[in-house]
N, C-alpha and C positions, 0 to 999 in steps of 0.2 A: 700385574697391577693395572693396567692398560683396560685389561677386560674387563673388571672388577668395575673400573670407573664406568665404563661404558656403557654394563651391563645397570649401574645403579641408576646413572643419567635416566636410560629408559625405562626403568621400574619406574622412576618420581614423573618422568614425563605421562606416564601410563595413569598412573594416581592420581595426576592434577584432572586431566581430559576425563578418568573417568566417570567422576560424577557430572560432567557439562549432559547438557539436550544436544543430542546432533538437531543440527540444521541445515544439513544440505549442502550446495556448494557459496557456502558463506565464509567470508574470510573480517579480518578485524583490519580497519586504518586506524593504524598508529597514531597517525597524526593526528583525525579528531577525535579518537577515542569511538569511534562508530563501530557496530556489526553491520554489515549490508555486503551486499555481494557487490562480484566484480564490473559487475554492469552498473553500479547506480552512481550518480551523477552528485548528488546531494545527500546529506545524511544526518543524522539525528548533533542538533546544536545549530543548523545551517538556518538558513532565514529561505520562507518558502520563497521558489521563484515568480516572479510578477508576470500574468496573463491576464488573459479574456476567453471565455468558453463559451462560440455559441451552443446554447439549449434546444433539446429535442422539441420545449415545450415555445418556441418563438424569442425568449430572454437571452438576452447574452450574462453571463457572471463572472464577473474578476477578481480576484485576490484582494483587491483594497475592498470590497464589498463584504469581504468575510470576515471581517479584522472585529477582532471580539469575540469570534466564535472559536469552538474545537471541531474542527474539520478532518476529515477522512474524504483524501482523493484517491479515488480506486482509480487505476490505467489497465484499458482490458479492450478486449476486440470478442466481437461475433464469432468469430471462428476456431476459437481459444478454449480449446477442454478444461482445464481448468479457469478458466473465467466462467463456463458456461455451470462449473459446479456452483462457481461461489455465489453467481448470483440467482441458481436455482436455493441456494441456505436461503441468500437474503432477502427469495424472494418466498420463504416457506418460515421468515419472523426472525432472521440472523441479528439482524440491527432492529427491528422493533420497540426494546424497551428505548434506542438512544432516537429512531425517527421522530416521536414526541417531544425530543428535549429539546426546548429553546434557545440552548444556548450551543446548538448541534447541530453541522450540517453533512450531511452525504455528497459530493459529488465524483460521482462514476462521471470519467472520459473516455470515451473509445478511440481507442487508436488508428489512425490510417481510414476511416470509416464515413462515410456521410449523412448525411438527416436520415435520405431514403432506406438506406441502411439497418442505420441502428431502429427507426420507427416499424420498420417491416419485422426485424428482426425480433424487437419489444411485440410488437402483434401477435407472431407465429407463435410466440411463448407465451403469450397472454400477460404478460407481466404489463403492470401500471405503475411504471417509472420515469421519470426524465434523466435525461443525460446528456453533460456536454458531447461535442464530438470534432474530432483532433484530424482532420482532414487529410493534409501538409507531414503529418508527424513535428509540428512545430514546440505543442506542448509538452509531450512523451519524453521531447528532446532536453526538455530542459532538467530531466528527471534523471534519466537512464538510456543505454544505450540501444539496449533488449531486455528479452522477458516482458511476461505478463501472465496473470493477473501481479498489478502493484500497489500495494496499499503504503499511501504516506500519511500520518496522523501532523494535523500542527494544531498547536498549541491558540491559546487568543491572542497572544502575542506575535504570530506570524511565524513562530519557531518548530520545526521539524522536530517532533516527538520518535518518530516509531517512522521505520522503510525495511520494505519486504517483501519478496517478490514471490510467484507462486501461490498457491493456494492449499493451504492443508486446513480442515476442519478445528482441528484442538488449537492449531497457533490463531486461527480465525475467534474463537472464544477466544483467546488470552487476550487479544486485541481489541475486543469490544469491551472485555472489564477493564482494562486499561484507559480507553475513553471515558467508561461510567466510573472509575476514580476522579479521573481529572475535573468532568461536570460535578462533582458532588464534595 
């Protein structure tokens, strides 16, 4: 009888999981009801945390500056394979349709990285982007522990929509029509 139960336990456990999407090394908190992996700091209901990023382009930008907008902070480094795909997508029209939207903003931080850096590095790629840049790892930290590429979506409300780290192409579309719901 022992087996029987044991054996049914895993058929149903097996049933439930298996219409889910794997996602990698992602795990669920309970507690706020979030998917995000084990590294992230903040998570979808959380209120984004309060900064300043100086810009590659001389501006500094802060969180109370965005307040109103749907925001997408990407966290990512120069020397990060996967960062270097995501932002050759975005830099070949990934976010395109939401870079026009007014009520939409991008901001990539790099991590660990300096002006001379990330601008040298925007050069070699020929990409014509701006970017904060996370020096200290002070901002990064307020995020996650590790990983990268990571995208956080918040809301105009200041509220964590979407955290995820990693870069896969089909979850990168699901993410962007995600945003172009929320603006529309």
């Amino acid at each position: 009888m022992k087996r029987i139960t044991t054996l049914l336990a895993l058929l149903c456990a097996t049933l439930t999981l298996w219409g889910q999407e794997p996602v990698g090394a992602v795990g669920v908190d309970v507690k706020r009801g979030v998917v995000a992996d084990e590294y992230a700091l903040v998570g979808v209901g959380d209120k984004v945390p309060s900064f300043e990023v100086p810009m590659t382009d001389g501006m500094t930008i802060s969180t109370a500056d965005l307040r109103g907008k749907v925001v997408l902070i990407t966290l990512w480094a120069s020397w990060c394979p996967s960062c270097r795909k995501e932002f050759s997508a975005i830099d070949k029209g990934a976010l395109s349709g939401l870079l026009s939207e007014e009520g939409f903003v991008w901001l990539p931080i790099a991590r660990e990285e300096n002006l001379a850096t990330v601008r040298g590095w925007f050069a070699k790629k020929g990409y014509d982007m701006v970017s904060g840049y996370d020096t200290d790892r002070a901002i990064y930290g307020l995020f996650a522990t590790q990983e990268i590429p990571r995208n956080i979506v918040v809301n105009a409300e200041g509220t964590i929509t979407h955290h995820e780290s990693g870069y896969n192409r089909r979850a990168f579309v699901r993410l962007v029509a995600e945003i172009e719901q929320m603006l529309h």
